[in-house]
TORPADO-687447 format. One record per atom (N, C-alpha, C, O): residue number from 1; residue in one letter; chain; atom name; x negated, y negated, z negated. Coordinates in nm, 2 decimals. Last residue first. Layout:
N
num, residuo, cadena, atomo, x, y, z
NUM, A, A, CA, X, Y, Z;
...
***
This chain:
100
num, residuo, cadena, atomo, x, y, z
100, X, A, N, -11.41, -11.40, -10.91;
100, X, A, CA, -11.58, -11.45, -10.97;
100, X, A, C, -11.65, -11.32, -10.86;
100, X, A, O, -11.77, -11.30, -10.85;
99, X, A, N, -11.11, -11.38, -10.88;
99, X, A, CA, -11.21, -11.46, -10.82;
99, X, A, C, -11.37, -11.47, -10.87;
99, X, A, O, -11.44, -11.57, -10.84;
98, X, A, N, -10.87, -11.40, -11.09;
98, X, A, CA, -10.98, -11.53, -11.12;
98, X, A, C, -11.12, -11.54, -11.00;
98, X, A, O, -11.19, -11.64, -10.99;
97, X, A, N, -10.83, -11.10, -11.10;
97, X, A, CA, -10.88, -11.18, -11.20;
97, X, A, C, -11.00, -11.35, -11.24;
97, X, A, O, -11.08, -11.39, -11.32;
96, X, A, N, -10.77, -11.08, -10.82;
96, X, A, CA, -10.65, -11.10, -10.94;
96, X, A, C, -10.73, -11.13, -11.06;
96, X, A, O, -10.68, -11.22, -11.12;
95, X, A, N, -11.01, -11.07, -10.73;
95, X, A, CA, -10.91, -11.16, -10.67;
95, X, A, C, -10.82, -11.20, -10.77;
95, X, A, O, -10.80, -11.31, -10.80;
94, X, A, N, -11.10, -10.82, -10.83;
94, X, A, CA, -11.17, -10.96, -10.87;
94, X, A, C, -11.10, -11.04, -10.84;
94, X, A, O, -11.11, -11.13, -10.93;
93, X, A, N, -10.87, -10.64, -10.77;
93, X, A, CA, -10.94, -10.68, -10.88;
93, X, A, C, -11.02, -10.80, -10.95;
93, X, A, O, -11.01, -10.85, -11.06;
92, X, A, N, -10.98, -10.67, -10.53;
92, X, A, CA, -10.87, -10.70, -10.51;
92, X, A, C, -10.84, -10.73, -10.62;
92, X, A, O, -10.79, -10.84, -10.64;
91, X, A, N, -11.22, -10.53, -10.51;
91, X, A, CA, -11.19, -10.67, -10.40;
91, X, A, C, -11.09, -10.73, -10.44;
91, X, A, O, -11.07, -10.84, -10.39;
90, X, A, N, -11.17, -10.29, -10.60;
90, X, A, CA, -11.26, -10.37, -10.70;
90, X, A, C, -11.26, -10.53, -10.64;
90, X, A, O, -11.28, -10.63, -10.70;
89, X, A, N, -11.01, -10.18, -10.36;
89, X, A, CA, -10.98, -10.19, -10.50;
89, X, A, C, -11.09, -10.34, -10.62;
89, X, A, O, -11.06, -10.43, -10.69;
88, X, A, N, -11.25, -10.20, -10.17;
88, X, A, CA, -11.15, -10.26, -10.18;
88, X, A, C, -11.03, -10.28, -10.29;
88, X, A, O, -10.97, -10.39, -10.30;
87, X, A, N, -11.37, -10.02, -10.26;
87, X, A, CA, -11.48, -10.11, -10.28;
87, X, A, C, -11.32, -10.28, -10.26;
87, X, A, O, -11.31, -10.39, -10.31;
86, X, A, N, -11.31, -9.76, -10.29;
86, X, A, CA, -11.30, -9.85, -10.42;
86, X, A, C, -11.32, -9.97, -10.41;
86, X, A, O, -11.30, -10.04, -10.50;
85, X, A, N, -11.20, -9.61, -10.08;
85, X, A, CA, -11.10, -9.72, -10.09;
85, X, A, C, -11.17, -9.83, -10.21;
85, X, A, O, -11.11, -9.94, -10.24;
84, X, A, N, -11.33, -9.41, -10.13;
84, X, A, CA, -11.40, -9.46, -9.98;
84, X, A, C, -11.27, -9.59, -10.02;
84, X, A, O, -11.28, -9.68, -9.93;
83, X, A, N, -11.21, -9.26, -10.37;
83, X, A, CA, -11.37, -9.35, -10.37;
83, X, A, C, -11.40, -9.48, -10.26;
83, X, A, O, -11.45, -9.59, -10.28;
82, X, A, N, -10.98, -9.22, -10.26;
82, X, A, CA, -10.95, -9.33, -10.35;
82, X, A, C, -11.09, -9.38, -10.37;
82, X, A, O, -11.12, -9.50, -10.38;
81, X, A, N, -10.97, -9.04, -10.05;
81, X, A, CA, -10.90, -9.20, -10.02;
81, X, A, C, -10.96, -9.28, -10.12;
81, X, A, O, -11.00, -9.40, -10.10;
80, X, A, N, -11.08, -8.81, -10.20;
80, X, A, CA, -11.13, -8.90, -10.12;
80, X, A, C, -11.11, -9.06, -10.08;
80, X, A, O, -11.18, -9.15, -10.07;
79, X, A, N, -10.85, -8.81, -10.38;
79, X, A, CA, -10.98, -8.82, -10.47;
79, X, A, C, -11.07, -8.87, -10.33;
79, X, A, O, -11.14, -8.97, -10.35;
78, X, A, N, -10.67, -8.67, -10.17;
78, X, A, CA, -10.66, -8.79, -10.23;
78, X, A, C, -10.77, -8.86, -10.32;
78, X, A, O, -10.76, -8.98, -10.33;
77, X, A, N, -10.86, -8.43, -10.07;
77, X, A, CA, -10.77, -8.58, -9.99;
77, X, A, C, -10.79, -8.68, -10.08;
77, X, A, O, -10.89, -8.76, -10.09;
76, X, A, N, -10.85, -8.32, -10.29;
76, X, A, CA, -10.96, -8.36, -10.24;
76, X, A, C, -10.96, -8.49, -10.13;
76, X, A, O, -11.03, -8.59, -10.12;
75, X, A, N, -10.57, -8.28, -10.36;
75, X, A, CA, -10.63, -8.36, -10.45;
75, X, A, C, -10.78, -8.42, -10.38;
75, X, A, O, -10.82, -8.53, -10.40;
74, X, A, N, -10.55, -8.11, -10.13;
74, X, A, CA, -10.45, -8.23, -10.14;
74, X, A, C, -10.50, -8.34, -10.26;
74, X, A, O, -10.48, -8.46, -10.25;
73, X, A, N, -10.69, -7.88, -10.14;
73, X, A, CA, -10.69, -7.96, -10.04;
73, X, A, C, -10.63, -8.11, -10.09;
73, X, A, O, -10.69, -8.22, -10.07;
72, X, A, N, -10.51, -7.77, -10.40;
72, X, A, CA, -10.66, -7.84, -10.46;
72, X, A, C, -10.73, -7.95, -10.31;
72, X, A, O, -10.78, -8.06, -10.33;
71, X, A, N, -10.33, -7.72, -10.26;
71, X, A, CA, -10.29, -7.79, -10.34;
71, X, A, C, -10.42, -7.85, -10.39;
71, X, A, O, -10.44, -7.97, -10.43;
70, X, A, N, -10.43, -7.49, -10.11;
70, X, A, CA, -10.36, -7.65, -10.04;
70, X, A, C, -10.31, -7.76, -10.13;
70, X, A, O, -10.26, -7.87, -10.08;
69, X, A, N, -10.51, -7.34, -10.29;
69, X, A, CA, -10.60, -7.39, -10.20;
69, X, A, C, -10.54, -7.49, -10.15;
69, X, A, O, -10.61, -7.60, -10.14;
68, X, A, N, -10.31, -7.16, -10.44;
68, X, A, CA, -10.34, -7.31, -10.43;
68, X, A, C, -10.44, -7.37, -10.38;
68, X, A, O, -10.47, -7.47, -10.44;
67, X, A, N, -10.38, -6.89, -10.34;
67, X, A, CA, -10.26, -6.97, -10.34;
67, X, A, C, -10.24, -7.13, -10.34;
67, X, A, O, -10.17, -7.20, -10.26;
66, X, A, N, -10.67, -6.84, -10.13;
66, X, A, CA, -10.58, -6.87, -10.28;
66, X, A, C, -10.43, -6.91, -10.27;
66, X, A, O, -10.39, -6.97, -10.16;
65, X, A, N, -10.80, -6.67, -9.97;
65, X, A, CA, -10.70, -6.65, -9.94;
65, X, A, C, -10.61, -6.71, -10.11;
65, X, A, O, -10.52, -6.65, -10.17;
64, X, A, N, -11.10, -6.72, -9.92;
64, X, A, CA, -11.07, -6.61, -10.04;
64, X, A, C, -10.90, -6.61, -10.02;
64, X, A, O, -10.86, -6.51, -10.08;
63, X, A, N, -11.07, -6.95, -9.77;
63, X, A, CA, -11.12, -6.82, -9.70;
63, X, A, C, -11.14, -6.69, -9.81;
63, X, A, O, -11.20, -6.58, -9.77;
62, X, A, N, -10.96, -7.13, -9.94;
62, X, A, CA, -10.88, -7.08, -9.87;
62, X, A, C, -10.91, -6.96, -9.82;
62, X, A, O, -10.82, -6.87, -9.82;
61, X, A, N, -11.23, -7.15, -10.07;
61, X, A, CA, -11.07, -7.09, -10.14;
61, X, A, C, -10.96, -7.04, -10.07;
61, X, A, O, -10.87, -6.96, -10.10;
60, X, A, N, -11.36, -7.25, -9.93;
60, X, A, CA, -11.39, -7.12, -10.01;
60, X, A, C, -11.28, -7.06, -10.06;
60, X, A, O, -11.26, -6.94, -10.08;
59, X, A, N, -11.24, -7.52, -9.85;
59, X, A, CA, -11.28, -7.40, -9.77;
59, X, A, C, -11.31, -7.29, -9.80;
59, X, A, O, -11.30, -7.21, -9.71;
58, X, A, N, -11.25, -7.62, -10.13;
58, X, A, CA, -11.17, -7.57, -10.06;
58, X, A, C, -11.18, -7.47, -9.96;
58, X, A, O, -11.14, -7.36, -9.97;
57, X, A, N, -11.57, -7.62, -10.14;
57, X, A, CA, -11.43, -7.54, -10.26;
57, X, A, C, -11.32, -7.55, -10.20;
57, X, A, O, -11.26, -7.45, -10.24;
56, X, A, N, -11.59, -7.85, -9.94;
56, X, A, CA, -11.69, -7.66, -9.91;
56, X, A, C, -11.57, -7.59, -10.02;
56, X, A, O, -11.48, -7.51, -9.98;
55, X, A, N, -11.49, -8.03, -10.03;
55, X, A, CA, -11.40, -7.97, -9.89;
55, X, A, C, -11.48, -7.81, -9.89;
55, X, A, O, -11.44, -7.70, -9.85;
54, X, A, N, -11.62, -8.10, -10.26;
54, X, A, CA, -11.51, -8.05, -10.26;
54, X, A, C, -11.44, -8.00, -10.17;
54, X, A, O, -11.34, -7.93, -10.19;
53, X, A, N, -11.89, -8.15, -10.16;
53, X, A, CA, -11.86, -8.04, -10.25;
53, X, A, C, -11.70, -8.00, -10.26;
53, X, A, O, -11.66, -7.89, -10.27;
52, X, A, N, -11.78, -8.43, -10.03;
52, X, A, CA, -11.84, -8.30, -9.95;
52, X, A, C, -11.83, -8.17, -10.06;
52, X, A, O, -11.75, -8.08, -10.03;
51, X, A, N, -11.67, -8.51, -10.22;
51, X, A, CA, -11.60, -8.51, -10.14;
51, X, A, C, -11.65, -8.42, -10.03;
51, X, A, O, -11.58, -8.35, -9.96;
50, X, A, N, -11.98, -8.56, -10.36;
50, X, A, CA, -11.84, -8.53, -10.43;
50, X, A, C, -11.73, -8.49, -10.32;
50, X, A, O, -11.68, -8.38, -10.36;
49, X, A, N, -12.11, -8.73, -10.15;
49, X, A, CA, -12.14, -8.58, -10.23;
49, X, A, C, -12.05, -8.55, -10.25;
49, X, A, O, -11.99, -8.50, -10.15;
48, X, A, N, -11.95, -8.95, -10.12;
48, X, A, CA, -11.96, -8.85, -10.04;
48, X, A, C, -12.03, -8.75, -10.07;
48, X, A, O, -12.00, -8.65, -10.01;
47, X, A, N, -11.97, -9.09, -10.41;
47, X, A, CA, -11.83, -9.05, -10.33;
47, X, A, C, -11.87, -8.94, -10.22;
47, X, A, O, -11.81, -8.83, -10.24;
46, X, A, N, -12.26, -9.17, -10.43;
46, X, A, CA, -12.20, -9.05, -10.54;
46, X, A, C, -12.00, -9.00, -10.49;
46, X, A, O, -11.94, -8.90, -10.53;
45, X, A, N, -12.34, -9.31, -10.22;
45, X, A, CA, -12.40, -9.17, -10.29;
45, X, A, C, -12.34, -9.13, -10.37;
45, X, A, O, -12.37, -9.01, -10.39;
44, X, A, N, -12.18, -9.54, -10.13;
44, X, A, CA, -12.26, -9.49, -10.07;
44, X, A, C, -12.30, -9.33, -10.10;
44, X, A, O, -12.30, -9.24, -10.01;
43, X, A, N, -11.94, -9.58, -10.34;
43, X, A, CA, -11.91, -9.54, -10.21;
43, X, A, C, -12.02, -9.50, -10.11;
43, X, A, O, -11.98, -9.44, -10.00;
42, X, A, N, -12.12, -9.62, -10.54;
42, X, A, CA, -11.99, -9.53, -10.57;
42, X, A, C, -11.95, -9.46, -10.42;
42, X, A, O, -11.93, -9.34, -10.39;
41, X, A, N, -12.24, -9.84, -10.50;
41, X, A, CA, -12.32, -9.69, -10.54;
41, X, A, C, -12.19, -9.58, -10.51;
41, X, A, O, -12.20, -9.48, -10.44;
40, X, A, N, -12.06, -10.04, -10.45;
40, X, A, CA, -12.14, -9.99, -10.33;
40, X, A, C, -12.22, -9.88, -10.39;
40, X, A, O, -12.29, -9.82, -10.30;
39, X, A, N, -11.92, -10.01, -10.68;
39, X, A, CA, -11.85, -10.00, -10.59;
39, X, A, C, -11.95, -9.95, -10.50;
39, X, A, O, -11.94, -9.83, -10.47;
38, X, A, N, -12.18, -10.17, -10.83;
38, X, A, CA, -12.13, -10.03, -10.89;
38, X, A, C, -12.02, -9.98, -10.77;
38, X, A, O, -12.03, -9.86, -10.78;
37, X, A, N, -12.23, -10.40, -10.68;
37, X, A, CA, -12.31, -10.24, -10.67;
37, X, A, C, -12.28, -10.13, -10.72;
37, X, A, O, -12.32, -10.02, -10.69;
36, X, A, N, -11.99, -10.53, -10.76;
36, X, A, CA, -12.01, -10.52, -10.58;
36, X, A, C, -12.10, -10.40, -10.64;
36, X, A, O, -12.04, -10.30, -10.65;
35, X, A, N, -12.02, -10.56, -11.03;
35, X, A, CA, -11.90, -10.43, -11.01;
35, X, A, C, -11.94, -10.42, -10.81;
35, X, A, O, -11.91, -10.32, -10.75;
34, X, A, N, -12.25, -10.67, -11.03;
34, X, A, CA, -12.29, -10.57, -11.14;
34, X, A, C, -12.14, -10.49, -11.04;
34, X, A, O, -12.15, -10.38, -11.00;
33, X, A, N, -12.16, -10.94, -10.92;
33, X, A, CA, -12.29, -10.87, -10.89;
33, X, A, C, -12.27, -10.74, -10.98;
33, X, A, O, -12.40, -10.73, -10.98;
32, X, A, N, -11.97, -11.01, -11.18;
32, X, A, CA, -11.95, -10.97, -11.02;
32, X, A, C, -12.03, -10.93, -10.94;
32, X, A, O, -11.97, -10.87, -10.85;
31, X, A, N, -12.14, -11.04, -11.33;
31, X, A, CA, -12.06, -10.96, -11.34;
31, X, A, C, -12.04, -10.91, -11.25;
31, X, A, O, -12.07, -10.80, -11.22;
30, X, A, N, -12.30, -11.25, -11.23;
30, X, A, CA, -12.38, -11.12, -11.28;
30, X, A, C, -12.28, -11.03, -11.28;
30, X, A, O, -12.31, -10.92, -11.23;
29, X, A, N, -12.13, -11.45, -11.26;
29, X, A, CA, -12.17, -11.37, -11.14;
29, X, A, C, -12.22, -11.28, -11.17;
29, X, A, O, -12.18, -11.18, -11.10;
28, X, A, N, -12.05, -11.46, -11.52;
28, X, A, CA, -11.92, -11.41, -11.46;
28, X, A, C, -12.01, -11.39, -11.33;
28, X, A, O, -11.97, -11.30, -11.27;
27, X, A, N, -12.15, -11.40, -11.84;
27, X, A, CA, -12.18, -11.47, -11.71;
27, X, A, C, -12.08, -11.38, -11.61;
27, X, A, O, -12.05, -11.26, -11.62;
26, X, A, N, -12.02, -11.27, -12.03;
26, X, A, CA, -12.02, -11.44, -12.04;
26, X, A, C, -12.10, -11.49, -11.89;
26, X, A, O, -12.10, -11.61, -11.85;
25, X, A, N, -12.18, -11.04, -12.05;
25, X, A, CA, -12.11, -11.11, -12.09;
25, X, A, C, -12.13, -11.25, -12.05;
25, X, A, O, -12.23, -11.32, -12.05;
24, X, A, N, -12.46, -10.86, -11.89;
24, X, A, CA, -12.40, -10.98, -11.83;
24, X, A, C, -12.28, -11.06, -11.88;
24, X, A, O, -12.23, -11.14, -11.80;
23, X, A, N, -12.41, -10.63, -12.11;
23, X, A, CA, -12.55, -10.74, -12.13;
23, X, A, C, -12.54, -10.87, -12.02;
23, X, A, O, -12.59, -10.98, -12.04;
22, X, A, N, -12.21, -10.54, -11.99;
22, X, A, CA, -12.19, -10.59, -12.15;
22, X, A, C, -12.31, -10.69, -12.11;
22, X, A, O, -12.30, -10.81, -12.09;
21, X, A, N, -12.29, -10.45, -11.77;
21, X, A, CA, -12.17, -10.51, -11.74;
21, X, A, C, -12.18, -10.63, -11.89;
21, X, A, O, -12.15, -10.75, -11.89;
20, X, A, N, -12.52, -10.28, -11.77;
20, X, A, CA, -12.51, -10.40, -11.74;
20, X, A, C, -12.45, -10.47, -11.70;
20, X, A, O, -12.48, -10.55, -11.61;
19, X, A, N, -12.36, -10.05, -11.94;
19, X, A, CA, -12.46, -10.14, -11.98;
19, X, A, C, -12.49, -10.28, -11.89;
19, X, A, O, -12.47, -10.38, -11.95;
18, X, A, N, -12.19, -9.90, -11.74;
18, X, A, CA, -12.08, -10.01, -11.80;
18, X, A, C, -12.24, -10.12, -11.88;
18, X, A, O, -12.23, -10.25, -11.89;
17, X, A, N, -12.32, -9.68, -11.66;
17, X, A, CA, -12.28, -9.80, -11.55;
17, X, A, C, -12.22, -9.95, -11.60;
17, X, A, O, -12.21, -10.05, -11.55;
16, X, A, N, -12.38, -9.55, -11.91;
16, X, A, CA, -12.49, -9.60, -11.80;
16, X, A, C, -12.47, -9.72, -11.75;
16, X, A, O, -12.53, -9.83, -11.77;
15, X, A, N, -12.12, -9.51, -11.98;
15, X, A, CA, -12.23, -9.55, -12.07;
15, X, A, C, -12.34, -9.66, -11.98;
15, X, A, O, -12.37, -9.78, -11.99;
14, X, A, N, -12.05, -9.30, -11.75;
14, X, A, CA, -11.92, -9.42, -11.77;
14, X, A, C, -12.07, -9.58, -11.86;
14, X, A, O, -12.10, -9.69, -11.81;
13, X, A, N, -12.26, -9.11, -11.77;
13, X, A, CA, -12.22, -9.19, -11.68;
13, X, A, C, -12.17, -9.30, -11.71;
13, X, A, O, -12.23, -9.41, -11.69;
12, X, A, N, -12.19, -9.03, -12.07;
12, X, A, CA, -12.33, -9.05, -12.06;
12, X, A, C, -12.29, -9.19, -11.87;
12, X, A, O, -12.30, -9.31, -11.86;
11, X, A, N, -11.91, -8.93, -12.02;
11, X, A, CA, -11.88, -9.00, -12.07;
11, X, A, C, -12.10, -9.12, -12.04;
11, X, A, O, -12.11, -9.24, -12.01;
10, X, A, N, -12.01, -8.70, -11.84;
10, X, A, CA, -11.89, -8.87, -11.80;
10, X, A, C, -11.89, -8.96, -11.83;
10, X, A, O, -11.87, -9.06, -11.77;
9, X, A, N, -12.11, -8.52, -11.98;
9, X, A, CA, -12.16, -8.60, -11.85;
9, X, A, C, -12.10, -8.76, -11.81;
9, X, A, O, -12.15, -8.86, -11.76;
8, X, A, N, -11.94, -8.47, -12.15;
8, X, A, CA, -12.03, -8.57, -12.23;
8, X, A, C, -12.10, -8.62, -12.07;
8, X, A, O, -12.13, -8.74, -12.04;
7, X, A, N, -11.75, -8.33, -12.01;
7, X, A, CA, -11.64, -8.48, -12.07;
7, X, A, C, -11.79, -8.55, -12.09;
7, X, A, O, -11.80, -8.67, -12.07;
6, X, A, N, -11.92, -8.11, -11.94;
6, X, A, CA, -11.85, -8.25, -11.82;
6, X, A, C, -11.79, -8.36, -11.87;
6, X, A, O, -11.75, -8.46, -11.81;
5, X, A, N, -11.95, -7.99, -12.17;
5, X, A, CA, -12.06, -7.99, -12.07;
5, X, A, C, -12.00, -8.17, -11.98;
5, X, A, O, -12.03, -8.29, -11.98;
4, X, A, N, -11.67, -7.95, -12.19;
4, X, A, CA, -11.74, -8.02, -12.35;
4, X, A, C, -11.84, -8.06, -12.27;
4, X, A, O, -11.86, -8.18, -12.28;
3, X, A, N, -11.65, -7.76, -12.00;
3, X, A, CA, -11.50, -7.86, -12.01;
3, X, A, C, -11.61, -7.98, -12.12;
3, X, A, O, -11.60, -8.10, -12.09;
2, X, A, N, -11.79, -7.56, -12.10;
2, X, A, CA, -11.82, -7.63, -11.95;
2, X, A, C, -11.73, -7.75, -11.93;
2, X, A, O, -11.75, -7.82, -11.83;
1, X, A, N, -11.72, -7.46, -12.34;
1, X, A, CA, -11.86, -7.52, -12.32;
1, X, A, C, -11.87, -7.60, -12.19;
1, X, A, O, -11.95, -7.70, -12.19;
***
């Protein structure tokens, strides 16, 4: 139920953010306006929540003494780099596709 709970969250998300990508077809600034705010939502409010909730679950885990606590550390890392990195990803993206 909680695995079925978070694929439809994702998917209702993915849904949301991708609408004013389709209804800007064919216009390529809109586009590019549409992925600079989806990057800057990404990296403003929904990256550091997420990365804050995840160092508290780590910290909890370790302070329960888990075995893989350093291994879920290591994903939180890396799931960090990769939000606080999107905006440059999506920079590099537009570059390789033409620039708009």
């Amino acid at each position: 139920m909680r695995n079925k709970l978070g694929l439809m969250l994702a998917g209702y998300t993915v849904a949301a953010m991708s609408a004013p990508a389709w209804a800007a077809y064919g216009n390529e600034g809109a586009l590019g306006s549409f992925l600079d705010q989806s990057a800057n939502w990404l990296v403003t409010v929904l990256g550091p929540g997420i990365f804050v909730i995840g160092v508290i679950m780590v910290g909890i885990s370790l302070a329960m003494g888990d075995q893989d606590a350093m291994r879920k550390g290591g994903y939180v890392v890396g799931g960090g780099a990769l939000i606080f990195l999107s905006q440059a990803v999506v920079a590099l993206l537009k570059r390789m596709a033409g620039g708009f």
